[in-house]
N, C-alpha and C positions, 0 to 999 in steps of 0.2 A: 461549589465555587469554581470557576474556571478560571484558567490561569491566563496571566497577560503576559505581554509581549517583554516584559522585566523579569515576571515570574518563569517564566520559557528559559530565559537565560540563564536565571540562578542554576535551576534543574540541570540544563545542559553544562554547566560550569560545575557542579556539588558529584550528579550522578550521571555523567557523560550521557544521557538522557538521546540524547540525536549522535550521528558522526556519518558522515562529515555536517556540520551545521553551519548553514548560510542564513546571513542576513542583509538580504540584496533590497530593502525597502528603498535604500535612499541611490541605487545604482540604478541608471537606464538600460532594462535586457533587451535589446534590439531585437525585436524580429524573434523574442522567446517570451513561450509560454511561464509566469511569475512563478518563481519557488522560492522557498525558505519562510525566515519569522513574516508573520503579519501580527494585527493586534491583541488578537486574542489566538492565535494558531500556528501552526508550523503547514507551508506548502510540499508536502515532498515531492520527492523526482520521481521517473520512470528510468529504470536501469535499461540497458541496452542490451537483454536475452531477455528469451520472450517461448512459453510452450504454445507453440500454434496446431490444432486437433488440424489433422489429414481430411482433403476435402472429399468424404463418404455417405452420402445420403445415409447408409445401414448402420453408422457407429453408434454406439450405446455409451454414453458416458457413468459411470457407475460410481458413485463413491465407495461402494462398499469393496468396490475390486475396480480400481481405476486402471486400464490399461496405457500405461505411458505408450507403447510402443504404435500407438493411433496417434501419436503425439511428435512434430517435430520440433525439436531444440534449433531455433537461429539465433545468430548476433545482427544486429542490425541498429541504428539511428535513428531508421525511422519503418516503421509498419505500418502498410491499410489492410482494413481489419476488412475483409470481405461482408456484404449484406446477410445481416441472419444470420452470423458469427461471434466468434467470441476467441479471446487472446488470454493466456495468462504472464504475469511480468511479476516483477517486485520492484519494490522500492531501492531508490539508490542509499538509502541513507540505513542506516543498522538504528535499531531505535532500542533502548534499556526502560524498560516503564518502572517508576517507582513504586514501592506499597500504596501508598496510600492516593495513588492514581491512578483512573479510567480513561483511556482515549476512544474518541470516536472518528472516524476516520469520514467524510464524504468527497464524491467528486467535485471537481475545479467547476465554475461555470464556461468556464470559454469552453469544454469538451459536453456540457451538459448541452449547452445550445447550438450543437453539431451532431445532439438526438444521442451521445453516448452515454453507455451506463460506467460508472465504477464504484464495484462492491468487493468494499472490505469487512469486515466481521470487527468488532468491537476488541482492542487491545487490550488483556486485563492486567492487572496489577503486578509486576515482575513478572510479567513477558516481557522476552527481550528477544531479538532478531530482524531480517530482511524481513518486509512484509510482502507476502504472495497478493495479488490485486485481480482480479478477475476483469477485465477490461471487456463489455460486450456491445458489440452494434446490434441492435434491433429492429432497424430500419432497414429500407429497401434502395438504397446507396451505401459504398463504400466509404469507410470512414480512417482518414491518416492519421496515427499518433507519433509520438516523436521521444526518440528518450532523452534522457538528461536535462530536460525540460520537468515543468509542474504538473504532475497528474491529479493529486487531490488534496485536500486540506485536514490535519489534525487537529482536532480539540482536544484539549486535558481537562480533563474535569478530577478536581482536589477532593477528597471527602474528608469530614472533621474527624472522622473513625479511622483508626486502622483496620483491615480486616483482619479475620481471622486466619485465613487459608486463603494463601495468591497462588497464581497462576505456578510458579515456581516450586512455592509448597504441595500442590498436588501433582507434582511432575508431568505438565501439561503435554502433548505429544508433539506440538508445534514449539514446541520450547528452545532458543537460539537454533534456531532454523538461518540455515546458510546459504540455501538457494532459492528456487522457486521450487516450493513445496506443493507436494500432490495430495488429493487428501488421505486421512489415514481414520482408520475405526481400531478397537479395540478387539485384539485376538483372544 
């Protein structure tokens, strides 16, 4: 079952689920990208730090051994993501998933039909933290994002089951994550 725009609320109201949590449905955002509740989803925002990879043809991105220091840390309102690049950001809002919820995460259309990617990884069940966002242009123009604006939209999806082992329970490595997180493997 996925949860509605009533059931969002309880969540957010029971198990402080979103924070800070907006619901801008019936407010006019001049001139801004939509966030917060919609009907079946929450819009989050784009925080205003951002790891942007140093411009090196030779850089080697690695998960297994991620070199931050290829990596610059800005603040900024608004980014253009160079052509054939990619940004990482997190979300403005700290998100607490409950047990017996799944979220999926996709991007906005207004950033989809400007040829952007945003790839999130699937929230599992008590995870809880900032979410890292991988923000990539693929295309061959420069593309402006904007923070504190709407970057992409969640879904909650309910199961009639508790699981047995959440994200919490097997002490996930991304578990209340407070920044933009790099990736990490098991030592």
């Amino acid at each position: 079952m996925i949860l509605s725009d009533i059931e969002i609320q309880h969540y957010v109201a029971t198990y402080k689920m979103i924070e800070p949590f907006e619901d801008t449905r019936l407010i006019k955002l001049e001139n801004k990208i939509s966030y917060g509740t919609s009907s079946y989803g929450y819009d989050l925002r784009l925080a205003d730090e951002f790891f942007v990879p140093q411009q090196n043809k030779g850089i080697i991105i690695d998960p297994k051994n991620f070199n931050i220091s290829k990596f610059t840390r800005i603040k900024a309102t608004e980014y253009v993501i160079p052509e054939n690049n990619f940004v990482l950001g997190r979300s403005l809002e700290y998100f607490r998933i409950p047990k017996n919820i799944l979220t999926i995460v996709f991007g906005k259309s207004t950033y989809a039909r400007c040829g952007l990617i945003v790839n999130i990884t699937p929230l599992e069940p008590e995870w809880e933290g900032f979410i890292t966002i991988s923000i990539i242009n693929p295309t061959n123009h420069k593309i402006k994002i904007y923070a504190n604006e709407g970057i992409a939209q969640a879904i909650f999806l309910k199961s009639e089951n508790i699981c047995k082992i959440s994200y919490k329970d097997k002490q996930g490595k991304y578990q209340a994550q407070k920044d933009i997180t790099i990736p990490k493997t098991d030592k």
